[in-house]
Backbone bond lengths (Angstrom), bond angles and torsions (degrees), N, CA, C in turn:
res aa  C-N    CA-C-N  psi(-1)  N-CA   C-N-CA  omega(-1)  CA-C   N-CA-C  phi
1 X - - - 1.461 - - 1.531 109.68 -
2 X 1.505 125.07 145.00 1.160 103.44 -163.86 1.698 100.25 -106.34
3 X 1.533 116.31 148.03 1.570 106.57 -153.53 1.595 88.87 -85.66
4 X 2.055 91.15 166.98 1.534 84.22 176.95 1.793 114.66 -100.99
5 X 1.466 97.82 170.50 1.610 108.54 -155.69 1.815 92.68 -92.04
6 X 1.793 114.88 143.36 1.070 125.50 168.12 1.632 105.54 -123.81
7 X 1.612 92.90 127.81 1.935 103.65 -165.73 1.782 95.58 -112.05
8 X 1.350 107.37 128.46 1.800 102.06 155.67 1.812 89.04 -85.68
9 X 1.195 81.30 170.71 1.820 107.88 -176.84 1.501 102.99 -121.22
10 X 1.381 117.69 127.79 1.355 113.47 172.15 1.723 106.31 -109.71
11 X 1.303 127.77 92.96 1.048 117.03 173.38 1.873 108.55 -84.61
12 X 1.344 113.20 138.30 1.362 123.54 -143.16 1.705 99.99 -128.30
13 X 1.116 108.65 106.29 1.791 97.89 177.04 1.814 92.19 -139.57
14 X 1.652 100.83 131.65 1.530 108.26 -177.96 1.799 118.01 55.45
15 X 1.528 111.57 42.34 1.258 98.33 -167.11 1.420 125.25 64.95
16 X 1.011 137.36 -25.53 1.613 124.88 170.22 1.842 111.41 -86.29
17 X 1.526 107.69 160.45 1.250 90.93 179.03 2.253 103.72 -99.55
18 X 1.276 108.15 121.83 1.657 105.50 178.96 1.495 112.03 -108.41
19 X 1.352 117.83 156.74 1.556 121.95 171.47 1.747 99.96 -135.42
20 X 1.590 105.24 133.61 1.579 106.65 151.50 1.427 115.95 -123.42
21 X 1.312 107.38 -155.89 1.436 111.49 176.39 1.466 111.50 -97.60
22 X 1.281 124.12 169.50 0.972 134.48 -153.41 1.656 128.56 -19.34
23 X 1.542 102.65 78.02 1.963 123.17 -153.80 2.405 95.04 39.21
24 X 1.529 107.49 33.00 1.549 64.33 160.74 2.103 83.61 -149.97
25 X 1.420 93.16 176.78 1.926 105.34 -172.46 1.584 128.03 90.66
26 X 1.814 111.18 13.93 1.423 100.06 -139.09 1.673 99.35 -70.58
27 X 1.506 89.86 153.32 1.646 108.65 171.61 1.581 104.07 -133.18
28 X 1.766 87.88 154.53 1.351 107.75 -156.45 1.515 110.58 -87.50
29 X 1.749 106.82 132.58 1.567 125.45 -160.07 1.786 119.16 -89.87
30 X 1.743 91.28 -54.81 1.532 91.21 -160.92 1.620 107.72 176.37
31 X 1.373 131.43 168.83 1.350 136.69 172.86 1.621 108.58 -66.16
32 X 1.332 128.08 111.93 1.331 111.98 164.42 1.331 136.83 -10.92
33 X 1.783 83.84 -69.68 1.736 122.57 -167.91 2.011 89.28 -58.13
34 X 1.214 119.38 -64.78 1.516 115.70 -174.87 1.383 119.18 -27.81
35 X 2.199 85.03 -61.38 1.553 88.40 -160.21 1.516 110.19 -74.83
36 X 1.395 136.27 -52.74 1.570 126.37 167.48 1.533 120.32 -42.64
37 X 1.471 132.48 -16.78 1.141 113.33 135.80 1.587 140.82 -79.46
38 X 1.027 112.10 3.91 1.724 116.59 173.33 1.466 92.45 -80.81
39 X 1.743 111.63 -56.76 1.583 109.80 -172.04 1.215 107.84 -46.64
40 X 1.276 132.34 -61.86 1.583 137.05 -171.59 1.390 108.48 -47.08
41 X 1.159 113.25 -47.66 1.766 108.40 -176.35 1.864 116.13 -81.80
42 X 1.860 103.18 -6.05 1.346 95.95 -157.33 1.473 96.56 -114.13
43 X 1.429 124.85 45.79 1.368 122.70 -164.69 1.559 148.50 59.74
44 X 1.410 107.55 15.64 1.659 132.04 174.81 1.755 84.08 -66.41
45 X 1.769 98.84 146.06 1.660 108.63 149.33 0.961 132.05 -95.63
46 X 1.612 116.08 -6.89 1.428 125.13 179.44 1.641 115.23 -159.17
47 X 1.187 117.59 154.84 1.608 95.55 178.65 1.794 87.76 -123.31
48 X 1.265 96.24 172.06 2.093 102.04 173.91 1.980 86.13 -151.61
49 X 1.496 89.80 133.03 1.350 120.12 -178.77 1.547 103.10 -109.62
50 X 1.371 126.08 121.42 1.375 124.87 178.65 1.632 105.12 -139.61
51 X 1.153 125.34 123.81 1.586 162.01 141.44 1.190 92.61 -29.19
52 X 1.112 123.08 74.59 1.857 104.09 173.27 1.609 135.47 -92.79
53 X 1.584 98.85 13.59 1.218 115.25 165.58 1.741 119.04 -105.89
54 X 1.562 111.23 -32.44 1.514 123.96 -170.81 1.442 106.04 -42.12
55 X 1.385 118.29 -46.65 1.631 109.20 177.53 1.220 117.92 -71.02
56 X 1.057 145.00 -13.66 1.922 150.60 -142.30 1.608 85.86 -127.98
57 X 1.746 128.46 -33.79 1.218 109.29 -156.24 1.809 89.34 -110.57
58 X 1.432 122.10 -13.26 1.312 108.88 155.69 1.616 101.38 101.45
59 X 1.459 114.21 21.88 1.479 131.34 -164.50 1.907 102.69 -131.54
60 X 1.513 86.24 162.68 1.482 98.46 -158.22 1.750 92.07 -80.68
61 X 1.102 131.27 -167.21 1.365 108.69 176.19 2.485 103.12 -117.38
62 X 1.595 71.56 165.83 1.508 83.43 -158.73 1.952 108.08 -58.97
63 X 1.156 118.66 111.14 1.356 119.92 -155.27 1.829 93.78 -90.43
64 X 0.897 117.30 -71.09 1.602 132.77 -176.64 1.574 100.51 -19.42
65 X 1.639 124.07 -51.49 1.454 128.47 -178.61 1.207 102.14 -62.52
66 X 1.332 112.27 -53.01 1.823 113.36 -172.59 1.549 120.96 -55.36
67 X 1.387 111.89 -42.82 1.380 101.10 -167.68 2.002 98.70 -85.41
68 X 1.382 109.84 -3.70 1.549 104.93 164.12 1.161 120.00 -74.87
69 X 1.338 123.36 -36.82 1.464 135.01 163.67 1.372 101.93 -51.39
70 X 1.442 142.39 -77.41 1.486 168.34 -128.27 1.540 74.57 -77.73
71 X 1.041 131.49 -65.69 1.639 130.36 -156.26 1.531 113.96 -62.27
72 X 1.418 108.16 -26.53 1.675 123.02 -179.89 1.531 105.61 -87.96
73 X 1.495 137.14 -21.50 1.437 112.41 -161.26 1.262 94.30 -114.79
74 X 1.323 129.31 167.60 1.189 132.47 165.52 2.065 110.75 -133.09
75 X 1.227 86.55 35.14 1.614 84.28 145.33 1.386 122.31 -159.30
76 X 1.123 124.09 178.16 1.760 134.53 -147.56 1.970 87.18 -43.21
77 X 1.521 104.06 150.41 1.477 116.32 -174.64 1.864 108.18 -147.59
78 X 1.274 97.20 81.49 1.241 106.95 176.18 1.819 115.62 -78.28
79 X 1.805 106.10 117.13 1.317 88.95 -170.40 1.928 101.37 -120.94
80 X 1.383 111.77 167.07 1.491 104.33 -172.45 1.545 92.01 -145.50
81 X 1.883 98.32 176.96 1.377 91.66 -164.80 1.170 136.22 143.10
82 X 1.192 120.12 56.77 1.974 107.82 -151.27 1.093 136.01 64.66
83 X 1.481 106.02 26.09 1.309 124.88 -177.54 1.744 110.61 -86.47
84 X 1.488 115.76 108.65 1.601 116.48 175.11 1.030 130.35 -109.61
85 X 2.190 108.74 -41.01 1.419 105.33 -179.72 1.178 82.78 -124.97
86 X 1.763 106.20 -170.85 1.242 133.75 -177.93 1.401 103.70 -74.97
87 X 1.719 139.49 26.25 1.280 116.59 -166.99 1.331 84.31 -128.05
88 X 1.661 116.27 -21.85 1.773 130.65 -167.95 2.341 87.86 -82.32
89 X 1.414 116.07 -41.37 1.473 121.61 165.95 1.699 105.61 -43.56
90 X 1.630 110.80 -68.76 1.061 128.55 -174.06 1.974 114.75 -42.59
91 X 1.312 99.93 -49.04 1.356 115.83 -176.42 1.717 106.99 -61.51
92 X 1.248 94.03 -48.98 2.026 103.70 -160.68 1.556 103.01 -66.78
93 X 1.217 112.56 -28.89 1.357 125.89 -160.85 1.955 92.49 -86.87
94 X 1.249 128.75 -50.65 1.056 106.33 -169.91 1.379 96.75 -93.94
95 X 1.138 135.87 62.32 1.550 137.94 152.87 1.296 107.47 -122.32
96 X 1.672 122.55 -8.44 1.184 114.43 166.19 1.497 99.07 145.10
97 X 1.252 128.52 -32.70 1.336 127.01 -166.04 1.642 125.76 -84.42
98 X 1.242 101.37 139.34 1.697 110.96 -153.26 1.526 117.97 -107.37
99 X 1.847 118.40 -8.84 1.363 111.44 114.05 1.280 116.71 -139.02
100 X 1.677 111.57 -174.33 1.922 124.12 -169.15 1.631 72.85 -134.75
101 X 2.258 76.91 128.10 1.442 105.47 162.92 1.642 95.97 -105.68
102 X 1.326 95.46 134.80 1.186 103.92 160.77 1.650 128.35 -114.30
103 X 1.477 130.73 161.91 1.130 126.66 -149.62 1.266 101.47 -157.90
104 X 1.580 111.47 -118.58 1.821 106.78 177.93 1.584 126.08 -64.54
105 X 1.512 118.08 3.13 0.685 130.68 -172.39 2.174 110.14 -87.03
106 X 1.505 94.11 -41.95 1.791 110.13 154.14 0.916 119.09 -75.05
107 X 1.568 135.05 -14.11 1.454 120.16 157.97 1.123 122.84 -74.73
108 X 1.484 123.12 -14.05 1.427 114.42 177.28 1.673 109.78 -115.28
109 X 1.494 116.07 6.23 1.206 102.35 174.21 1.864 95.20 -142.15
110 X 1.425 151.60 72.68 0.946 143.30 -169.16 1.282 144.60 -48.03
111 X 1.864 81.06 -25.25 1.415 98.53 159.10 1.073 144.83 -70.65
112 X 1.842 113.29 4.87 1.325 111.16 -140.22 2.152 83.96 -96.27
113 X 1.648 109.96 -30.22 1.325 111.87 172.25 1.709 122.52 -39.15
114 X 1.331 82.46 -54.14 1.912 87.51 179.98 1.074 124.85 -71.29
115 X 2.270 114.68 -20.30 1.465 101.26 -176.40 1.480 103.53 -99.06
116 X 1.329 121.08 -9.89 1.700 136.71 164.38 1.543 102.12 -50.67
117 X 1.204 136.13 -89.12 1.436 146.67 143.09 2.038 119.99 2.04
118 X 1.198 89.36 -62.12 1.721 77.99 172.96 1.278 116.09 -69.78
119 X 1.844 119.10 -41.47 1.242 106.98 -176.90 1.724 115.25 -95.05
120 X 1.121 117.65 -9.88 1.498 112.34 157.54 1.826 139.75 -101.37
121 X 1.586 86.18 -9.89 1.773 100.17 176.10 1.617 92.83 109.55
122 X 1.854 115.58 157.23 1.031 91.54 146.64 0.993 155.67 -105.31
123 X 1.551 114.95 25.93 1.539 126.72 -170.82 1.723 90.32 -85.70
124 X 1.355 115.74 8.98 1.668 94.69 179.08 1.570 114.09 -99.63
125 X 1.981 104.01 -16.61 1.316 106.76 171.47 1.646 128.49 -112.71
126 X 1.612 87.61 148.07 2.120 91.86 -161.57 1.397 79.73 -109.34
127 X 1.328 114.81 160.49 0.994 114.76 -154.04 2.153 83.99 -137.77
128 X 1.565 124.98 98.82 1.326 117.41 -172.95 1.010 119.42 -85.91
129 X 1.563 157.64 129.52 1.125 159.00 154.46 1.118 124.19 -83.82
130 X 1.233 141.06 117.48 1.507 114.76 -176.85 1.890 82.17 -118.73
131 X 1.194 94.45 150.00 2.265 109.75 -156.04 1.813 88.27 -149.28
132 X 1.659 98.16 126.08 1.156 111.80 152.29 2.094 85.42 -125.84
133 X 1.607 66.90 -176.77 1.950 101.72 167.97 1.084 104.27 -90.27
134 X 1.396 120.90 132.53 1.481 137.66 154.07 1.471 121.05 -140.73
135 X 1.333 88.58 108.10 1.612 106.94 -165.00 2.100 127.89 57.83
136 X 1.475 88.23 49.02 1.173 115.12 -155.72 1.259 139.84 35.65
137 X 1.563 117.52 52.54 1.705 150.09 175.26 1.252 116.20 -142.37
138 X 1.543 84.85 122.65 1.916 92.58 -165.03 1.815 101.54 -65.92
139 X 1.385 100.66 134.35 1.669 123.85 -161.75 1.632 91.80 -99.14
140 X 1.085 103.87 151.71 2.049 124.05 157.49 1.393 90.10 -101.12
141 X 1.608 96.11 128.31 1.572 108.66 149.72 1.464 123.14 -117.67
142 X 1.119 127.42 157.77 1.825 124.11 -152.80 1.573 78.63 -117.04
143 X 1.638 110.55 162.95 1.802 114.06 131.07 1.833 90.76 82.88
144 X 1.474 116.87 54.99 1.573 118.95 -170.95 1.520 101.45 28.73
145 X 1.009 119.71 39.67 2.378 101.66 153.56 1.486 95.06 114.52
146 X 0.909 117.00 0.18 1.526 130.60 -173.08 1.363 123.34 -93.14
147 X 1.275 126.35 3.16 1.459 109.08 -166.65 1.874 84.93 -160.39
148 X 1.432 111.87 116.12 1.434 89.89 172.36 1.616 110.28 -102.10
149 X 1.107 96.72 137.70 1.818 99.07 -177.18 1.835 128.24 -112.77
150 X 2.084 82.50 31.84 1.343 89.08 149.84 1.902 113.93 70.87
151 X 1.107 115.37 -37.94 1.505 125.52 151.32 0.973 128.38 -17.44
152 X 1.196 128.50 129.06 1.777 130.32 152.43 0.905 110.68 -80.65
153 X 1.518 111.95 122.21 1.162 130.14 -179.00 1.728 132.67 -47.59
154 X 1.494 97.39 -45.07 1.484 118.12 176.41 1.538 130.47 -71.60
155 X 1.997 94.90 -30.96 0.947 117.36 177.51 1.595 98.97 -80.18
156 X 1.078 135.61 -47.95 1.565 126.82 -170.04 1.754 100.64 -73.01
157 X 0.970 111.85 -9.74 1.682 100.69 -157.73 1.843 82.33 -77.97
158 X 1.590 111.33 -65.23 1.245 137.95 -171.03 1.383 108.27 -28.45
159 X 1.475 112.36 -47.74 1.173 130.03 -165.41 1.526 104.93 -79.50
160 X 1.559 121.82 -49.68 1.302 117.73 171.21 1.942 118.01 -58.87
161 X 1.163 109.80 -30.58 1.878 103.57 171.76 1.624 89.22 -69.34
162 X 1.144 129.92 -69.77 1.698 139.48 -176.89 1.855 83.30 -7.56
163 X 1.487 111.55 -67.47 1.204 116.66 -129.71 1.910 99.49 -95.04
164 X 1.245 139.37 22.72 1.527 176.46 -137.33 1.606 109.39 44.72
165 X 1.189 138.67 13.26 1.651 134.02 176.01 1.480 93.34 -44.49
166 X 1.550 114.77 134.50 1.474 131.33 -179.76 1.875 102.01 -91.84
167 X 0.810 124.36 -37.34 1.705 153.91 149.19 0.931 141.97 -166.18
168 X 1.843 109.85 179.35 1.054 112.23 -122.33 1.937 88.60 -133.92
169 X 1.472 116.46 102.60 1.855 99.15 171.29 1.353 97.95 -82.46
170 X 1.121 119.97 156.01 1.700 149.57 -172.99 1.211 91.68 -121.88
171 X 1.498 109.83 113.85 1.601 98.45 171.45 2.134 89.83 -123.32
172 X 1.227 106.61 115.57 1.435 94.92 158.65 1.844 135.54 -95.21
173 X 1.065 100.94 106.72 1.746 115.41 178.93 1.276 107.02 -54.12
174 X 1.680 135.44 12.40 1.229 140.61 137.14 1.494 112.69 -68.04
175 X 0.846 131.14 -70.55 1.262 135.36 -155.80 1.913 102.88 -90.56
176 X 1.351 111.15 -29.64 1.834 115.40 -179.63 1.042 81.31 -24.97
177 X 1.680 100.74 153.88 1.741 131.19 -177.57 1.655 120.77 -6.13
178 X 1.311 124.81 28.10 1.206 136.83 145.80 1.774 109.62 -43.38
179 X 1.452 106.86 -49.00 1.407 98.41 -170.05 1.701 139.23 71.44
180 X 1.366 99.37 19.02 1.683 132.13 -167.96 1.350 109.35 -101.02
181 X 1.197 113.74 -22.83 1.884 138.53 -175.08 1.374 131.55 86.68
182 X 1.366 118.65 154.91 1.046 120.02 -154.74 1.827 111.50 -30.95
183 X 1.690 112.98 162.36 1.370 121.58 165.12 2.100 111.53 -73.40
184 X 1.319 84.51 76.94 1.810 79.37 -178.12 1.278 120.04 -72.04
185 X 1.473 119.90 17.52 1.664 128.50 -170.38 1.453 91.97 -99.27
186 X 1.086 109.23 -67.76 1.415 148.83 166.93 1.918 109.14 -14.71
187 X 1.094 82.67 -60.97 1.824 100.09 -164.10 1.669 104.33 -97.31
188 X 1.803 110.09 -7.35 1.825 84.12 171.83 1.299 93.59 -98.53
189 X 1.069 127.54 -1.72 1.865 126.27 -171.04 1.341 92.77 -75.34
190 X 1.570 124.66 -49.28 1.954 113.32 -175.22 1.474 106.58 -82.33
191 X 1.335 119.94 -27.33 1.656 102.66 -173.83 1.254 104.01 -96.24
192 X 1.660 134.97 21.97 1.210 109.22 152.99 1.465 114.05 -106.28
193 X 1.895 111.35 9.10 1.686 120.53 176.80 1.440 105.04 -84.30
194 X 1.314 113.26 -37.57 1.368 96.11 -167.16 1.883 115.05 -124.50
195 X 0.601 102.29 176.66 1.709 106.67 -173.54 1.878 102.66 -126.24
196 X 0.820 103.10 62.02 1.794 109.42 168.94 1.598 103.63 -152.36
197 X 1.033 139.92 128.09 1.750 157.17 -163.80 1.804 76.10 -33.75
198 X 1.639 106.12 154.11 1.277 129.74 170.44 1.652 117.01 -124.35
199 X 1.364 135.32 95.65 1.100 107.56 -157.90 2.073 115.61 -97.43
200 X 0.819 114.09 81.00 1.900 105.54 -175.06 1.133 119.16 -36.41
201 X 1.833 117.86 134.63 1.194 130.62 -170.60 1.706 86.60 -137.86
202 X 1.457 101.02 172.59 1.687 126.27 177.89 1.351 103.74 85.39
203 X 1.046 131.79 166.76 1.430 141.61 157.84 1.383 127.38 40.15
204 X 1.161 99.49 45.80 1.775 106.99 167.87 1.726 99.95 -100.57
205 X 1.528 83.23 142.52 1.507 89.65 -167.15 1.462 115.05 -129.31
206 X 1.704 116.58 -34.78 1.014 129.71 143.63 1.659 134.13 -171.94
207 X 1.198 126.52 -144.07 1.547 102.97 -152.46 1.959 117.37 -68.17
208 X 1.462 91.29 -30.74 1.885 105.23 173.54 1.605 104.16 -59.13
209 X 1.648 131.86 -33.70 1.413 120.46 -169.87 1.388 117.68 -70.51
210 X 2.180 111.49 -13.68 1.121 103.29 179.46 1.598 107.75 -99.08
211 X 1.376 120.80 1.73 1.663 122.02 -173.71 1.550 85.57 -97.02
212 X 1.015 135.51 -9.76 1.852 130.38 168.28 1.090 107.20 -83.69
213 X 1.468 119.08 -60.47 1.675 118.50 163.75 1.440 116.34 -7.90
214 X 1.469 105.63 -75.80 1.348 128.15 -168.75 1.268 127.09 -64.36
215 X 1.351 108.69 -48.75 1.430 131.97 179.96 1.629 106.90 -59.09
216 X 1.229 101.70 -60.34 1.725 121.73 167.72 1.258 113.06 -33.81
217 X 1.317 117.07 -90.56 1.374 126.41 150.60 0.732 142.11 -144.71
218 X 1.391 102.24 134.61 1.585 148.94 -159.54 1.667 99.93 -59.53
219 X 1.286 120.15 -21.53 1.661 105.52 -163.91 1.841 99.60 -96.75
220 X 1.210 97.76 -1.95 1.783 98.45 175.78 1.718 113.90 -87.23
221 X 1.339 109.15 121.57 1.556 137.42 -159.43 1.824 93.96 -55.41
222 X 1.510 94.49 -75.66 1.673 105.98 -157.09 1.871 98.88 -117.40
223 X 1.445 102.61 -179.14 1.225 132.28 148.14 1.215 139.95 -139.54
224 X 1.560 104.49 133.93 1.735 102.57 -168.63 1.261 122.14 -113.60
225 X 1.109 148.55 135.14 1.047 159.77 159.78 1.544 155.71 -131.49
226 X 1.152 129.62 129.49 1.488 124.13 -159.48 1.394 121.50 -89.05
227 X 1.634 115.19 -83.96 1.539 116.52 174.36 1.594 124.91 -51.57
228 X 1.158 108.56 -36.70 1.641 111.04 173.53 1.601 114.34 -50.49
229 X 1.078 106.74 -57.89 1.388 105.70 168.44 1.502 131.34 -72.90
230 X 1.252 114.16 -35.51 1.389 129.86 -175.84 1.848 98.26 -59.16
231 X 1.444 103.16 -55.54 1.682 110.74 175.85 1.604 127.86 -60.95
232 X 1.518 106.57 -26.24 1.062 119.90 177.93 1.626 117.72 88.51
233 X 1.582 94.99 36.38 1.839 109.83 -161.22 1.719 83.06 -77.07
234 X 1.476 109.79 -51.47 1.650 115.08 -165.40 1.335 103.58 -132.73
235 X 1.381 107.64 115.59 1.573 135.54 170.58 1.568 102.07 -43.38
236 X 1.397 129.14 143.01 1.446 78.31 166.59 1.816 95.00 -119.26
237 X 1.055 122.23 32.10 1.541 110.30 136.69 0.923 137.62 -69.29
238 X 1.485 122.14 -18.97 1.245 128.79 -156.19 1.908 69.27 -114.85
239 X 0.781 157.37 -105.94 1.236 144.61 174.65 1.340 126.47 29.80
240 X 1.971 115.24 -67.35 1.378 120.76 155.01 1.388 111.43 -55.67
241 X 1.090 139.19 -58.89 1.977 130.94 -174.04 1.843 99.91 -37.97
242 X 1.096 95.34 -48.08 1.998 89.89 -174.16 0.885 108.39 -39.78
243 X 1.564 113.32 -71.28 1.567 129.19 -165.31 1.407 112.34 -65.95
244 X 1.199 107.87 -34.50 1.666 102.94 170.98 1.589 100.28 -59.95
245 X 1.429 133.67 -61.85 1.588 144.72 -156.32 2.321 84.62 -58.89
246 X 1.284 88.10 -38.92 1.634 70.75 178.27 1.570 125.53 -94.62
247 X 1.113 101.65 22.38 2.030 125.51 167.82 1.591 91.87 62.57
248 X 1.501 112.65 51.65 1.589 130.40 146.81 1.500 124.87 -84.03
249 X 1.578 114.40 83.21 1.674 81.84 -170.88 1.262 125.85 -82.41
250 X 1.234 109.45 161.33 1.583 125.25 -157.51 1.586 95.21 -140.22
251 X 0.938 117.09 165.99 1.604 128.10 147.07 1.799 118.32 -101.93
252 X 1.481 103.92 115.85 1.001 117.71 -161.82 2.051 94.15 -105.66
């Protein structure tokens, strides 16, 4: 059975790492470089580094932090972020990172999934959504939560695996740092469209929201989360023992 994946989230503005509530309030967390090495040594399976201003501020994303981070962890380092062409792919990747999520950067160029994908594979592209409700239809928003672009959600997601995305994080700006738990409405509607790992983001709150995750459904890959961990609400070793005690496998 293949175990499931636990992600910290580095949301990254000016070099520091910050979290708010629902993409809005952010306050300031911690050293990148620190915290993705605590994760790496403290039982994370993956880390994801995101620029959460580079798209909104119209800039390439901050490389110099990344490949300091990239140099400290030693496991998979998915980073996002101002990602547009294949040269911004080209760049992220040789600073260390092993895949590029892309986001507002596929909403305005669609192609950029399929030509990312042929020339890097697609286990190298994540494909980010960030989805609220608007007028009860899950919405695409561009520009970190900022820009709604009117999209169907299901329909763009579908279309980005269609188009080679290896996966797909779901981040819902309902539930972001609410802390109430994951959007489980939300997340069985995409992981029963597509068949490539699904990873859930927003609203982890604490250690029971990820044994619901799972339990719920079973076809969702990972879980991601920021302040819980960043604060030290949920260990996440002590995190994997749960889910293992509840016959979740994990790699412990």
């Amino acid at each position: 059975m293949i175990t499931k994946r636990i992600i910290p989230c580095l949301d990254v503005k000016n070099g520091r790492v910050v979290k708010g509530v629902n993409f809005q309030g952010l306050a300031d967390v911690s050293s990148p470089v620190e915290l993705g090495k605590y994760y790496s040594d403290h039982g994370a399976d993956e880390l994801v580094f995101y620029d959460i201003t580079a798209s909104g501020e119209g800039r390439a994303l901050f490389t110099d932090i990344l490949r300091e981070v990239a140099a400290n962890v030693f496991i998979p380092l998915t980073v996002g972020g101002g990602i547009n062409t294949l040269d911004d792919f080209d760049r992220v990747l040789k600073c260390g990172a092993d895949k590029v999520s892309v986001n507002s950067g596929a909403i305005r160029n669609p192609e950029l999934i399929y030509q990312a994908a042929k020339r890097y594979g697609n286990q190298c592209v994540v494909l980010s959504a960030d989805v609220k409700r608007v007028d009860g239809r899950f919405t695409v928003f561009a520009k970190g939560g900022r820009e709604n672009t009117g999209l169907d959600a299901l329909e763009w997601i579908k279309r980005g695996v269609e188009n080679g995305a290896g996966e797909i994080v779901l981040n819902s700006i309902d539930t972001d740092g609410v802390k109430g738990g994951f959007d489980l409405e939300m997340l069985a509607a995409v992981s029963e469209l597509v068949d490539v790992p699904v990873i859930a983001s927003g609203g982890a709150g604490k250690v029971q929201d990820f044994v619901e995750l799972f339990k719920r459904l079973p076809k969702v890959d990972a879980g991601l989360a920021a302040s819980i961990f960043h604060f030290g609400e949920v260990k996440i070793a002590d995190l994997k023992r749960a889910l293992a005690k509840e016959n979740i496998p994990v790699r412990l």
